[in-house]
C-alpha distance (Angstrom), angle and dihedral (degrees) to the residues before:
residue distance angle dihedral
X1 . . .
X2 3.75 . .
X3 4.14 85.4 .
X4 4.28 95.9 93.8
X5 3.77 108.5 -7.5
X6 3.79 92.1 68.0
X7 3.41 104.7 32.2
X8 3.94 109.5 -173.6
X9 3.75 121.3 0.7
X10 4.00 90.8 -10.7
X11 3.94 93.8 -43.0
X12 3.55 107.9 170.9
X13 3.69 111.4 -177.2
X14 3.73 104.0 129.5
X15 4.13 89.8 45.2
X16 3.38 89.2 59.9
X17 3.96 96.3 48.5
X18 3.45 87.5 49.1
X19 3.68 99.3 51.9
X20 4.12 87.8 44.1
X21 3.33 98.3 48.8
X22 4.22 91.4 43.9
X23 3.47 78.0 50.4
X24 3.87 101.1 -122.6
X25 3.70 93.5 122.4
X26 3.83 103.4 105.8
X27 3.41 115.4 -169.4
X28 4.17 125.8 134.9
X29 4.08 105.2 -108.6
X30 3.48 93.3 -112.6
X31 3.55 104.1 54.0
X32 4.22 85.8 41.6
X33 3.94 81.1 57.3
X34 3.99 89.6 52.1
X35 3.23 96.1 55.1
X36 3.68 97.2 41.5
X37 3.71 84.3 56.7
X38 4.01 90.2 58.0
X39 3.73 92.8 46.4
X40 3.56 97.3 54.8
X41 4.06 83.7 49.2
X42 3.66 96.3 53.8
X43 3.68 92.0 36.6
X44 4.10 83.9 55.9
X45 3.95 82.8 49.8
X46 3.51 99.5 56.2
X47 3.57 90.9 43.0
X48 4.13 86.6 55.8
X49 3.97 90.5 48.7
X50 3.58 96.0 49.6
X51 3.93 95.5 50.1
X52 3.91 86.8 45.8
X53 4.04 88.2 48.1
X54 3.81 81.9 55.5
X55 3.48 101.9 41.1
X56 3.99 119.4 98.2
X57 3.68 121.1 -115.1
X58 3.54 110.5 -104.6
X59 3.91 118.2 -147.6
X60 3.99 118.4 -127.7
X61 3.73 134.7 178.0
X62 3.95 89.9 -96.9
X63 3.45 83.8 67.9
X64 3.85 92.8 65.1
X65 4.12 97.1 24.2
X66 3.73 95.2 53.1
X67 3.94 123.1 69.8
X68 3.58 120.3 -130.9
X69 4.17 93.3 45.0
X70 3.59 132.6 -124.5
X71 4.39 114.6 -4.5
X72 3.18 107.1 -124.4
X73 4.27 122.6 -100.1
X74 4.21 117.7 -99.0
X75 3.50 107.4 -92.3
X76 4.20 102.0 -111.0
X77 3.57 116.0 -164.9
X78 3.87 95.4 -139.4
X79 3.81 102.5 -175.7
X80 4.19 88.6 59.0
X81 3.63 105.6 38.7
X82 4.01 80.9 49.0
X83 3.69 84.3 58.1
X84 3.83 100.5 40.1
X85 4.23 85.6 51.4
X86 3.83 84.3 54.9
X87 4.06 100.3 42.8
X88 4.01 97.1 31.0
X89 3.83 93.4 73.1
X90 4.42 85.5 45.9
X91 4.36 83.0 55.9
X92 4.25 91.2 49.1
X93 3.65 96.7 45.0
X94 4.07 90.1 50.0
X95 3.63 93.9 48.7
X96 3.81 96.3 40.7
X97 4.04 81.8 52.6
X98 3.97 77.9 61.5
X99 3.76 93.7 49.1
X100 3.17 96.7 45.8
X101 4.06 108.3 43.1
X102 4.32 82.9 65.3
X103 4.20 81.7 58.8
């Protein structure tokens, strides 16, 4: 069962659509809204990471004023934020099925 209900590392986007749009997703509207609210924040996060992950180091003068050299870049795990930036959006449009079926 873990084949396409959890997508990668237990990634459940299309679970949770179905179980929204069946309507066995119960959650009050406002706390549905909340949490849409801090999807769409770490949604906008990953998005951030991954452009930095792409993003070339630039080369400053604290590079050659400060001993010890360049520190070194955040480790980003590439292949799971590229799944979270494809499942997050999957999670907010379930809940804000939720939200929105109170409306």
């Amino acid at each position: 069962m873990a084949g396409s209900d959890t997508g990668y590392g237990g990634l459940a986007g299309d679970l949770f659509l179905r179980l929204a749009a069946d309507g066995r997703l119960a959650l009050d509207p406002a706390q549905a809204a909340v949490i849409v609210d801090e999807l769409v924040r770490t949604l906008d996060s990953v998005c951030l990471l991954l452009r930095c992950a792409d993003a070339e180091p630039r080369e400053s003068a604290a590079d050659w004023l400060i001993p010890g050299g360049r520190v070194p870049a955040l480790d980003i795990d590439q292949p799971r934020l590229e799944a979270a930036r494809r499942e997050l959006p999957k999670y907010i449009e379930a809940f804000r099925l939720v939200r929105d079926r109170a409306s």
